[in-house]
C-alpha positions as CSV (number, residue, x, y, z in Angstrom):
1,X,-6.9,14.1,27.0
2,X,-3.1,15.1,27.2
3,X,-1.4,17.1,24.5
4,X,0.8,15.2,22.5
5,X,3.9,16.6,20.7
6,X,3.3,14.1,17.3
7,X,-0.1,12.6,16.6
8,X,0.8,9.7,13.6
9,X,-1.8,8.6,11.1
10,X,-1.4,5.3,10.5
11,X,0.2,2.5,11.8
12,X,2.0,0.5,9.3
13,X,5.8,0.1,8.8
14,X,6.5,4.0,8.0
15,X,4.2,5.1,11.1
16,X,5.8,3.0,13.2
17,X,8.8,4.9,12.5
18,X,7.7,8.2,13.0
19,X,7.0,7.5,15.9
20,X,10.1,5.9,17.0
21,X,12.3,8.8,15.8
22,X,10.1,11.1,17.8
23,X,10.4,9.4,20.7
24,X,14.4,9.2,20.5
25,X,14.4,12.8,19.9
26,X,12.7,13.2,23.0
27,X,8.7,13.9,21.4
28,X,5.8,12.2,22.7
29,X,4.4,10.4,20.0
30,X,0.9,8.5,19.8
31,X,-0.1,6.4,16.4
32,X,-3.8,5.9,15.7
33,X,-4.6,3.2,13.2
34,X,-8.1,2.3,12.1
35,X,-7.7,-0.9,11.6
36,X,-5.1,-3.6,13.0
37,X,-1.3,-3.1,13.5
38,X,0.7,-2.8,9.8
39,X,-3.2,-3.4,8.3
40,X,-2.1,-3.2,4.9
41,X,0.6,-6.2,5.4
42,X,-2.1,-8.2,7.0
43,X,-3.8,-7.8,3.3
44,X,-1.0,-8.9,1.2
45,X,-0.9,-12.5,-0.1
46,X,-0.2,-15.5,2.2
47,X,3.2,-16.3,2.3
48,X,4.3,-13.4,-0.2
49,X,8.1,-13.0,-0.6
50,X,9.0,-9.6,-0.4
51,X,11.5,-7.9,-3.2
52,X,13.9,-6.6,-0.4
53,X,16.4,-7.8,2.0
54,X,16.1,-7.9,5.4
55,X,18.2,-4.8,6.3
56,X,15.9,-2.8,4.4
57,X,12.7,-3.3,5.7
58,X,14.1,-2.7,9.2
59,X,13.1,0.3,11.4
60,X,14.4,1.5,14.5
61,X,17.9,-0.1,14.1
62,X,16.3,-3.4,15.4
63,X,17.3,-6.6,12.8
64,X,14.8,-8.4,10.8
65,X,15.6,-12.2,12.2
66,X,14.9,-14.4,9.0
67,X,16.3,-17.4,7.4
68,X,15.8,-16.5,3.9
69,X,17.6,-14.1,1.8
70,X,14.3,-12.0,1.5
71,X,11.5,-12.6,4.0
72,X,8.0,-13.1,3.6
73,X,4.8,-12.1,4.6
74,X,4.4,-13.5,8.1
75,X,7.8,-13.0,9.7
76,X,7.8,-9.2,7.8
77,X,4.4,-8.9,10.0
78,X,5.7,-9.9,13.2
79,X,8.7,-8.2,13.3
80,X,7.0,-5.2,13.1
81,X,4.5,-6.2,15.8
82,X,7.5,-6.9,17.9
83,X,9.2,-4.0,17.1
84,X,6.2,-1.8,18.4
85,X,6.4,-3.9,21.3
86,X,9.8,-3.5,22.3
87,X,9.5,0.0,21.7
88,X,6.7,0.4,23.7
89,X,4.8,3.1,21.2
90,X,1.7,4.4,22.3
91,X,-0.5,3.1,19.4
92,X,-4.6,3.0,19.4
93,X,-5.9,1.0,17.1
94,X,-8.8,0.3,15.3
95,X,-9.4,4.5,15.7
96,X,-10.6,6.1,12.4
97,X,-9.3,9.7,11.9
98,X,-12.6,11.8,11.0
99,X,-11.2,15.5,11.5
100,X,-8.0,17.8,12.2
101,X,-8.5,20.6,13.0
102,X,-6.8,23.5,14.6
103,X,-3.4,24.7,13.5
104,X,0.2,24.4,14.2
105,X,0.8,23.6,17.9
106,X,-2.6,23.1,18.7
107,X,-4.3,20.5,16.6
108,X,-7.3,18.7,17.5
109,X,-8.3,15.5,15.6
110,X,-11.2,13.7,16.0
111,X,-11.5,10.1,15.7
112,X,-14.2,7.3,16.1
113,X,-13.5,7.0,19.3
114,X,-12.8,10.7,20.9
115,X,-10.3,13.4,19.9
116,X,-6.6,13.9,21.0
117,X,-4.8,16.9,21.1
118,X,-1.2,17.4,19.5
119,X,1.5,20.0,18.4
120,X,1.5,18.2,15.3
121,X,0.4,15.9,13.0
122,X,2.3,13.2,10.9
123,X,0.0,11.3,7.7
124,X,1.5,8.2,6.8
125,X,-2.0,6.4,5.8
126,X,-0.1,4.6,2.9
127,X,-2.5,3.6,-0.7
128,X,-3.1,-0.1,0.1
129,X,-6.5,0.8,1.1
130,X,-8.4,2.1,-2.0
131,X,-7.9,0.1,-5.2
132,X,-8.3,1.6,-8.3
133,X,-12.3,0.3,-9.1
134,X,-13.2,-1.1,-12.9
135,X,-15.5,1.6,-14.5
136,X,-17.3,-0.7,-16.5
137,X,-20.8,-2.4,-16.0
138,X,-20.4,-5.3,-13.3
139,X,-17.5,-4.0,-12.0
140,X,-19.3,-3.9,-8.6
141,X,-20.4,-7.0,-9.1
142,X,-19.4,-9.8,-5.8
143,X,-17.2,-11.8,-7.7
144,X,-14.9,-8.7,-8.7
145,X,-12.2,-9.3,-5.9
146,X,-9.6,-6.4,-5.6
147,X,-7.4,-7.9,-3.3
148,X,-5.9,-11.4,-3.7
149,X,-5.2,-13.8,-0.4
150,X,-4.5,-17.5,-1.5
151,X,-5.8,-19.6,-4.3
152,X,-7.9,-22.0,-3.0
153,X,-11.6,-20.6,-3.1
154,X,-11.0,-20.3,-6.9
155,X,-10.1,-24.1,-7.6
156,X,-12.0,-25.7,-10.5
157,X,-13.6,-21.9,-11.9
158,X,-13.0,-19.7,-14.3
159,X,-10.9,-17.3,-13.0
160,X,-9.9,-13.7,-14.5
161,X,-7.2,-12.5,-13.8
162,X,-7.0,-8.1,-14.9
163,X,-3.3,-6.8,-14.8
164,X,0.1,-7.9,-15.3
165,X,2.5,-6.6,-12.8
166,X,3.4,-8.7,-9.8
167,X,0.2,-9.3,-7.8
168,X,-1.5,-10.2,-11.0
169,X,1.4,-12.6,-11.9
170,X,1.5,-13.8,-8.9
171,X,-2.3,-14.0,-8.2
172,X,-2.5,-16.0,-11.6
173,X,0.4,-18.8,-11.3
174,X,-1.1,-19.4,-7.9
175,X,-5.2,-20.0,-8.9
176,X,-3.5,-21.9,-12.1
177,X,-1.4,-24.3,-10.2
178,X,-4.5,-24.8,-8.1
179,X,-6.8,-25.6,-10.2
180,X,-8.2,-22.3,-11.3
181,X,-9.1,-22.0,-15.4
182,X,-7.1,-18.6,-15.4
183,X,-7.4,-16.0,-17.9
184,X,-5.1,-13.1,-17.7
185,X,-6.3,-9.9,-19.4
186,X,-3.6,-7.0,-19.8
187,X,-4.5,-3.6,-21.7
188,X,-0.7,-3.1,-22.2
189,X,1.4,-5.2,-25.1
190,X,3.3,-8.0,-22.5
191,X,3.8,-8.8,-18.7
192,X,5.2,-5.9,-16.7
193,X,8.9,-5.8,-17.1
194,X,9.4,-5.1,-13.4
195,X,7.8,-8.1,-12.2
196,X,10.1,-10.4,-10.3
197,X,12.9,-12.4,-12.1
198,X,11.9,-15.8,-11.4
199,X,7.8,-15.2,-12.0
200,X,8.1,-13.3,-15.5
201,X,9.4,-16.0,-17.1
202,X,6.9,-18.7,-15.4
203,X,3.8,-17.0,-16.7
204,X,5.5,-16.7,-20.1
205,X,6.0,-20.5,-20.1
206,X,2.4,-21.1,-19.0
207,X,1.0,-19.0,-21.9
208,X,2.9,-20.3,-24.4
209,X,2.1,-24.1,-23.4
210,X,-1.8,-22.7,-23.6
211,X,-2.1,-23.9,-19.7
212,X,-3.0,-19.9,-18.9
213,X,-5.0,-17.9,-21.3
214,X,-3.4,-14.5,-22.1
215,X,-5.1,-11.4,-24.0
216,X,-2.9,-8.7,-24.4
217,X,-3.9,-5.2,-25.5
218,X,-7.2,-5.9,-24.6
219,X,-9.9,-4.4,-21.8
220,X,-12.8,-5.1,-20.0
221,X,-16.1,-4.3,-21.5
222,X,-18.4,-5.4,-18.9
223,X,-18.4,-7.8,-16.5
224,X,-21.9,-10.6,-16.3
225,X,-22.1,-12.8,-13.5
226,X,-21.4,-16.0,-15.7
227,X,-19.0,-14.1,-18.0
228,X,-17.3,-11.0,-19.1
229,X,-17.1,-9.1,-22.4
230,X,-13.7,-8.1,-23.5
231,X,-12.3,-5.8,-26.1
232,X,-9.4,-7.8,-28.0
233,X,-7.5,-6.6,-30.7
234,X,-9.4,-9.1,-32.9
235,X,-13.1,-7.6,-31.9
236,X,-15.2,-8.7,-29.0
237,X,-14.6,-11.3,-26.8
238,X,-16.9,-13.1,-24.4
239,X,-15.3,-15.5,-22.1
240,X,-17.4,-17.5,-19.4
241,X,-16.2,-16.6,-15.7
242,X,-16.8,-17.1,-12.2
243,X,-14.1,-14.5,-10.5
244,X,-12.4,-11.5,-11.5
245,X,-9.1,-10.8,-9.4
246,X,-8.7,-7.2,-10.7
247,X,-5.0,-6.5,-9.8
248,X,-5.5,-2.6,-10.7
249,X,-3.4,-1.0,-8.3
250,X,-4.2,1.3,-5.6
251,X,-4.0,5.1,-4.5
252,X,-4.3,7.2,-1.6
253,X,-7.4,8.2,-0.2
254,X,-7.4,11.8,-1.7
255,X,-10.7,12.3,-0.2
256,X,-9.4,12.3,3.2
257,X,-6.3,14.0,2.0
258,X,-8.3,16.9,0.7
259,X,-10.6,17.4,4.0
260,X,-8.3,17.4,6.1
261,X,-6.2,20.9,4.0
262,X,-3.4,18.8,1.7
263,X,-3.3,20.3,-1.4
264,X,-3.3,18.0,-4.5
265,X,-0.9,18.6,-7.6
266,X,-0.4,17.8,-11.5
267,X,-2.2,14.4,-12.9
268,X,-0.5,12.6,-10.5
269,X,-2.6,14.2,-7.3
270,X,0.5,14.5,-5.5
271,X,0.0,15.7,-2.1
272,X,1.9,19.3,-1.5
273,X,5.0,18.8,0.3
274,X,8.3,20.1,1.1
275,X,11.2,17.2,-0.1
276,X,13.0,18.2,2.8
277,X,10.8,18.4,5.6
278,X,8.1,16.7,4.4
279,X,5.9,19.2,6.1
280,X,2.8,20.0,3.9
281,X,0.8,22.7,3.1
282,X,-0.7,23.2,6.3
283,X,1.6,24.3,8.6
284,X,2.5,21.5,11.3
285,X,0.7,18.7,9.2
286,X,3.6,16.6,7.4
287,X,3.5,13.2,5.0
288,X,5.4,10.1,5.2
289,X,5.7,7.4,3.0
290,X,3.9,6.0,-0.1
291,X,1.0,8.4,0.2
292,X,3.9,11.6,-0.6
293,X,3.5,9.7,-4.4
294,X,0.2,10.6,-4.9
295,X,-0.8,8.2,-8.3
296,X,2.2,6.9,-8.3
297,X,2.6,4.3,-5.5
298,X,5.8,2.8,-6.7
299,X,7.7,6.2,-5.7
300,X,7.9,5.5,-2.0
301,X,7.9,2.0,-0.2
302,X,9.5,1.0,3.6
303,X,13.6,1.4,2.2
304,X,12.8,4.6,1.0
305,X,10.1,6.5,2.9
306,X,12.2,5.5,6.1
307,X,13.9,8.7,5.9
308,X,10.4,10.5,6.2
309,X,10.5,9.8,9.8
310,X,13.6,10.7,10.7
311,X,13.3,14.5,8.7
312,X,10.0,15.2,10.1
313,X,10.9,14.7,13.9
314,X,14.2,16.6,13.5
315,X,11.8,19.2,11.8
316,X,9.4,19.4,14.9
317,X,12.5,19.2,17.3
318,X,13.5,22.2,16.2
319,X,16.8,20.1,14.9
320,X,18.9,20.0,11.6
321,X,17.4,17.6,9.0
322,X,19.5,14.8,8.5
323,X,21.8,14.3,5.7
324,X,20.6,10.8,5.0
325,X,20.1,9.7,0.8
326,X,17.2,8.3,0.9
327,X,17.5,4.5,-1.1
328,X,16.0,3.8,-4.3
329,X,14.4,7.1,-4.9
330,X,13.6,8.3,-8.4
């Protein structure tokens, strides 16, 4: 198989582009993706509205067409589909990445499906992929669900809800205005404060009419397939239950981060890096996007981690990094 100058991991929003920037700075670029294009979009909730504006979810200098001030779900997914399209980006998908190995200007990573053979390689796997499991009894249990689609399979149940940041808010107006007997269990004192404007104050209503039932401070004990045992502030709890929507969060996969030579640092498992370059560790192997946060996932997002992919192919073209700030950083 040909030699490649940039091998991507990853084919969602930040992947796409790397390898866009590549390819205008004269690189050959491939992406491989184990799953389909922008997988972890294609998980997120029908219909969700994103936080940003158009302008900065766009790659590539191509415009997000949309008729709402922020766009949602489906039009966010096929402009990016159209924007790999129109940029004709050599992209294999459904491809798992098993191995790299090699070094700096000779890598060799194996996938499910062969090996490829590039200069160097770009990891911009993201964190939607691994949620953060319960560690209680039952937590493996069917009727735990760790990511949330639409509300209808939950209509007329008793419906958990674990979390209190915006998927969980989101995840429990929805089942509730569906039918769902929601529950919303939160081990901190009150609803996230950075969850969206006009949903904070929604839930807040619901619990305060009794409509949604709220413990706060309180965590999951263990989970029964009938009910689940909760630790309240008041004692024990046992609440009967159908579903648990555990909105826990998510992280990288630090197992594949760690075979493959990326240093981990600090509680956060932050993935060694340069800021600058973004090259890692290993020599020739560089990060972009949410997965440079380690633990925390709300570091990086698209606005943000754009500037990944313009630093690391000016780094492998041999050219001056660009002098871009990236937006909303920390």
């Amino acid at each position: 198989m040909n030699v490649v100058d940039v091998l991507i991991v990853g084919g969602g929003p930040i992947g796409l582009a790397c390898g866009i920037e590549a390819k205008r700075l004269g690189l050959t670029a491939r992406l491989i993706e184990k799953g389909a294009l922008v997988n972890s979009l294609i998980g997120y909730p029908t219909g969700m509205e994103f936080f940003s504006t158009p302008e900065l979810l766009e790659i590539g200098g191509h415009p997000l067409p949309t008729a709402r001030y922020k766009p949602v779900r489906e039009e966010v997914i096929d402009y990016y589909i159209a924007v790999a399209r129109t940029e004709d980006l050599d992209i294999r998908l459904n491809e798992h990445v098993l191995r790299i190995d090699g070094e700096a200007g000779s890598f060799s990573v194996s996938t499910s499906q062969g090996k490829h053979n590039a200069r160097a390689v770009v990891v911009a796997t993201g964190f939607f992929d691994q949620p953060n499991l319960l560690d209680v009894p039952g937590g493996d249990l069917p009727k735990v669900i760790h990511y949330y689609k639409e509300p209808f399979t939950y209509s007329g149940q008793h419906v958990a809800v674990i979390g209190a940041k915006n998927s969980a808010t989101k995840a429990a107006l929805d089942c509730h205005r569906h039918g769902a007997f929601v529950t919303l269990i939160h081990r901190g004192a009150e609803i996230g404060q950075t969850v969206k404007y006009w949903i904070r104050p929604d839930l807040q209503n619901r619990i305060e009419e009794g409509s949604i039932q709220a413990y706060f401070n309180t965590t999951v004990v263990q989970i029964n397939p009938n009910s689940i045992e909760l630790a309240t502030p008041k004692g024990p709890v046992s609440i009967a239950n159908d579903w648990v929507l555990a909105m826990t969060g998510y992280q990288p996969n630090f197992s594949f981060l760690k075979s493959i030579g990326i240093e981990l640092e600090g509680a956060d498992r932050v993935p060694s890096h340069d800021p600058e370059s973004m090259e890692s560790n290993r020599t020739g192997l560089y990060l972009a996007g949410t997965v440079c946060g380690g633990k925390n996932t709300s570091r990086w997002f698209i606005e943000n981690g754009r500037i990944h992919a313009a630093r690391i192919s000016a780094h492998i073209a041999g050219q001056p990094l660009p002098d871009i700030e990236p937006i909303g950083q920390p």
